[in-house]
N, C-alpha and C positions, 0 to 999 in steps of 0.2 A: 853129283850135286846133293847138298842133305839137305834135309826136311826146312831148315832154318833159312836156309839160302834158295830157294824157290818157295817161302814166303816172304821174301825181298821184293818190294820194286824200289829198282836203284833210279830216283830221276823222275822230272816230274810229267814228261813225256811216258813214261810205263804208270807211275798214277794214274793218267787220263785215260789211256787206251783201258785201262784196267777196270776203270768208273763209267768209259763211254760219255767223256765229255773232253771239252779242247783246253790245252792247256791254258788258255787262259783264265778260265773257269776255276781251273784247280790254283793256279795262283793267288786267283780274288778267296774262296775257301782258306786259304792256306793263311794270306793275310788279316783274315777277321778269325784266325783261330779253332776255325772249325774242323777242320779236317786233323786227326790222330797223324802225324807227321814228325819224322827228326833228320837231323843234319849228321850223315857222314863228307866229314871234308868240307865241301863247296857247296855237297850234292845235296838233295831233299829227298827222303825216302820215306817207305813207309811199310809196313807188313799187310798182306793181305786179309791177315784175321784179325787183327788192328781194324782194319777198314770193312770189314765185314760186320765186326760186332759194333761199329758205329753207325752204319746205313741201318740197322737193328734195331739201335738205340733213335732215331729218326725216323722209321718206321711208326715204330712205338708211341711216339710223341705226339706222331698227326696223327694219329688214331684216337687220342686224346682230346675230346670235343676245349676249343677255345686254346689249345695250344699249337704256336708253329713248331715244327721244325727246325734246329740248327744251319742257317745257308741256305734258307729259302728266300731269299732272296735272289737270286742267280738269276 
């Protein structure tokens, strides 16, 4: 497996497990845009440092007196 292809998650079921939350959760995220995500095929996917440097960027944000976070709503 290279480097590129285990920072794959194929599916939005390996998203969730990945995030630790239920897919329906990463569906609603996906919906309003929030979540760094792209389409091979049918499928939803997403890279792990994709999604790493975005809970970063969310981090960062609430740390920010008077700013939410992206999908804080959930």
């Amino acid at each position: 497996m290279t480097e590129s292809e285990a920072d794959l998650l194929y599916g939005v079921p390996a998203i969730a497990e990945h995030l630790n939350l239920r897919e329906r959760q990463v569906y609603h995220l996906i919906s309003k845009g929030h979540l760094p995500t792209f389409k091979l095929g049918d499928r939803v996917c997403a890279r792990r440092s994709s999604l790493a440097s975005w809970l970063a960027d969310q981090e960062a944000a609430a740390r920010v007196e008077g700013r939410k976070p992206e999908g804080d709503d959930i």
